[in-house]
N, C-alpha and C positions, 0 to 999 in steps of 0.2 A: 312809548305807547303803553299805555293802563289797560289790563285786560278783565274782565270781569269774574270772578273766580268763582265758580259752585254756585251756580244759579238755580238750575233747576230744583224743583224739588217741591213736594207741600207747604202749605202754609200754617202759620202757626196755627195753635188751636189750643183750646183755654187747661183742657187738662189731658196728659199723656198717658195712654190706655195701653198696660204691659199683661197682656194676659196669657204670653207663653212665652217660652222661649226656645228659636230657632235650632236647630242641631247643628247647622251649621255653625251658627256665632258659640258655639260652645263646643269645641272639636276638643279642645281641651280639660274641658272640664272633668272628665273621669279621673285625667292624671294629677291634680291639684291638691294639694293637701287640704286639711282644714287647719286653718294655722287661728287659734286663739289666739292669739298674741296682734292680730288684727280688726279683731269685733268692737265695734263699740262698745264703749262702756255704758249703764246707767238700762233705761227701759226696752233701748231698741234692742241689747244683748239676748233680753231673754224671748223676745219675740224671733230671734231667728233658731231654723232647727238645723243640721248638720249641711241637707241639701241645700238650704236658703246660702251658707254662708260655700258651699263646693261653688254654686251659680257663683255667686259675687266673688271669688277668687280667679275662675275662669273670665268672666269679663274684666276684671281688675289686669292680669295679667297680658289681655289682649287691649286694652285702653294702653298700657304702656309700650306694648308692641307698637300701636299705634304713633305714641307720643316720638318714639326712637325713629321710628321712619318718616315723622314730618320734619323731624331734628336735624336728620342725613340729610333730606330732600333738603331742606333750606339750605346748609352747605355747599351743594352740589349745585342747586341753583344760582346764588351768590356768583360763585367761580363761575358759570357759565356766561353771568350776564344776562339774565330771565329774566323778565318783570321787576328792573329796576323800581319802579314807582310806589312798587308794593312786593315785594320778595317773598312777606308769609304768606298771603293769600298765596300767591303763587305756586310756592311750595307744597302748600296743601292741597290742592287742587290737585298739582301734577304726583303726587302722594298717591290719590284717590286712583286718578289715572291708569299709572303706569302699575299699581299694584294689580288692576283688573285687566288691563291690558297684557301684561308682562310677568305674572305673577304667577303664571301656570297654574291658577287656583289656590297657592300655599297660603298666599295671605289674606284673602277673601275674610277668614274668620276672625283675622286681627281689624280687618277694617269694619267688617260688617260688625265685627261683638263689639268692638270700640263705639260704633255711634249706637247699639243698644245699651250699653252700658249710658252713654249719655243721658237718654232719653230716660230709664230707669233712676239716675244722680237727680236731675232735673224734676223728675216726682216729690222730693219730698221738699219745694215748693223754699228751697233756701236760698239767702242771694251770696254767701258766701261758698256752698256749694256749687251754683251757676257759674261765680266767677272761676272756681278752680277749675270748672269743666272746658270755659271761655278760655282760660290761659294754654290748653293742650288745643286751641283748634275746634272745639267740642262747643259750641253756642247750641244753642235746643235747635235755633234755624240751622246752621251747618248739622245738626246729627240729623238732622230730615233731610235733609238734601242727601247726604250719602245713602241715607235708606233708597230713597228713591234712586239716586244712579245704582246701587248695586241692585236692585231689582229690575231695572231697566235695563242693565247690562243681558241679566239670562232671566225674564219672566217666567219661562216653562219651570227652569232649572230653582228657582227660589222662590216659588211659590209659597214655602212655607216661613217664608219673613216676613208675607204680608202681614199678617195679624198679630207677631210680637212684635213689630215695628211701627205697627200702629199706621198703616199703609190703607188710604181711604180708595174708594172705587173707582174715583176720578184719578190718583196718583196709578192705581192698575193700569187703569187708560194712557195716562199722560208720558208715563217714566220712559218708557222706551223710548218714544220719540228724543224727550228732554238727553235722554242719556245721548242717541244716534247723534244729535249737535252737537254735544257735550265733548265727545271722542271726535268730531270731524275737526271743530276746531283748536281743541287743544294737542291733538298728535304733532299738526304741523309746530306745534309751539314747543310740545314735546323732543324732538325731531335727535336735537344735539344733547340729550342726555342719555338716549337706549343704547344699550349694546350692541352692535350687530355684530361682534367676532363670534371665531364659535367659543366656547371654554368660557368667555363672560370677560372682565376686566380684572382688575386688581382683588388680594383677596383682602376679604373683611371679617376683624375679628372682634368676637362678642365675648365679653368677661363678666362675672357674677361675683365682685372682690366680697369677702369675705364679711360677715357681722355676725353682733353677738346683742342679744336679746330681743325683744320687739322687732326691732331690723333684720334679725336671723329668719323672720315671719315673713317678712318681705322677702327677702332674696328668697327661700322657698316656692312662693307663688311665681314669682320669675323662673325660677330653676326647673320646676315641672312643669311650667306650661312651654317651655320653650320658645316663647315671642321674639325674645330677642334671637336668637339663632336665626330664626325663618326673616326676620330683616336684615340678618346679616350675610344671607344667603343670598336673599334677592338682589340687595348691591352688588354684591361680588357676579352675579350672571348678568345682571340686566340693567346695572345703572353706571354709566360710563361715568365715573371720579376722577377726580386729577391725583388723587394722593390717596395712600394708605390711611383707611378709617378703621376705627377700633368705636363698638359700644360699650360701654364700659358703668354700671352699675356699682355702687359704691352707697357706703355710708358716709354723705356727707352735712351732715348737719344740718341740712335745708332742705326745704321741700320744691326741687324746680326740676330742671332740666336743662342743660344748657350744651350749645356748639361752643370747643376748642379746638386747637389748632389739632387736626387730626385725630378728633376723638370727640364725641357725643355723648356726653355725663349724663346721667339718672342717678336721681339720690334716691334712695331707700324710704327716704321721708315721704317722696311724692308719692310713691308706692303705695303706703299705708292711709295719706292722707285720699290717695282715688277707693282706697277697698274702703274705707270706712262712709263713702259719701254714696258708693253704689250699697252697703248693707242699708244707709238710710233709706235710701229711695228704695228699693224692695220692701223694707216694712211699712214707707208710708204705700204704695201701692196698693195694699192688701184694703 
């Protein structure tokens, strides 16, 4: 059976309007370095000033938060037998889900700064940045859609996402509902992946292997924002695995992400190649 995955949500619209940004989606951001060793080079460098580039390290780091948890979820889904027909959609969906569900709040800011950060990449109107956003889950229509379910989740409580989100009057109105369906019929789908023990399941461990130059910039923005940790957390209490998973961070020569056999790769490369496409879209922005 083919389920329909992250429906709800606003429609496109011709150009994405960033005129703040949430506290929430940047819970991180005080503790982030400013890592030079990640700015673009050339015009866009000197248009950014010290906060411009703490912003884009903070949502850099929470886009890869993101990336690591649709990476697990698709594993975890696979083994279960989920949404054969389509396993990523499903994975990302149930990503979205169980993080707002299940997530006691932790990861709110990796999912919510994850599709601002999209929405922010997507400004500066590239198709090679589009597509890097597209290969994380990240489509401009999926980074609305999450806006909307994580608004729709706690309206009262996220008030203040509407306007860096770019959340129109009709989305105020709509989200809740869309979300209310959203959660009725994906729990049941969700059902055989949550935890109910008490203690959580198996433990899960996060690693930041070691680089040396540019890449030292990366793992940095990882290492103080802590994203990976808070996904490594969340599996270990709330997402029933079959096997010991490790995230695992590395310099490896490429810029992806990818599921192995018990372990979820992030290269340093993707890293640097997400911080440089959210410093674009922040100067094209302005």
């Amino acid at each position: 059976m083919r389920h329909r995955a992250m429906r709800p949500g606003p429609t496109e619209r011709s150009r994405t309007r960033l005129t703040g940004l949430s506290a929430l989606a940047v819970r991180f951001a005080g503790a982030v370095l400013v890592c030079a060793g990640l700015a673009p080079a050339g015009p866009a460098a000197a248009q950014l000033g010290p906060g411009d580039l703490q912003r884009a390290h903070a949502l850099t780091a929470n886009t890869v938060g993101w990336v690591a948890l649709r990476t697990a979820m698709r594993t975890v889904v696979t083994h279960a037998g989920i949404g054969r027909d389509n396993v990523e959609e499903t994975a990302d969906t149930l990503a979205v889900l169980l993080a707002f569900e299940d997530g006691g709040g932790r990861l709110d800011p990796i999912v919510i700064g994850a599709a601002h950060a999209a929405l922010t990449a997507h400004g500066a109107g590239d198709e090679a940045i589009a597509k890097l956003f597209a290969d994380q889950g990240l489509t401009l229509s999926r980074a609305r859609a999450i806006a909307c379910l994580a608004f729709g989740q706690a309206p009262e409580r996220r008030a203040s996402i509407v306007e860096p989100l770019d959340l129109s009057e009709n989305d105020v109105q709509s989200c809740p509902e869309a979300y209310g369906r959203f959660r009725d019929h994906w729990l049941a789908i969700a059902e055989p992946l949550r935890t109910q023990a008490e203690g959580g399941g198996e433990p899960v461990q996060a690693e930041l292997s070691f680089a040396g130059g540019s890449m030292a910039s990366a793992r940095a923005v990882l290492l103080r924002g802590g994203t990976l940790d808070e996904v490594a957390n969340f599996f270990a209490l709330a997402v029933s695995h079959p096997e010991r998973i490790a995230i695992r961070a590395l310099d490896c020569g490429q810029a992806e992400a990818s599921p192995v056999p018990g372990e979820v790769r992030i290269c340093y490369s993707l890293v640097g190649d997400i911080a440089s496409a959210i410093e674009r879209g922040i100067v094209a922005g302005r």
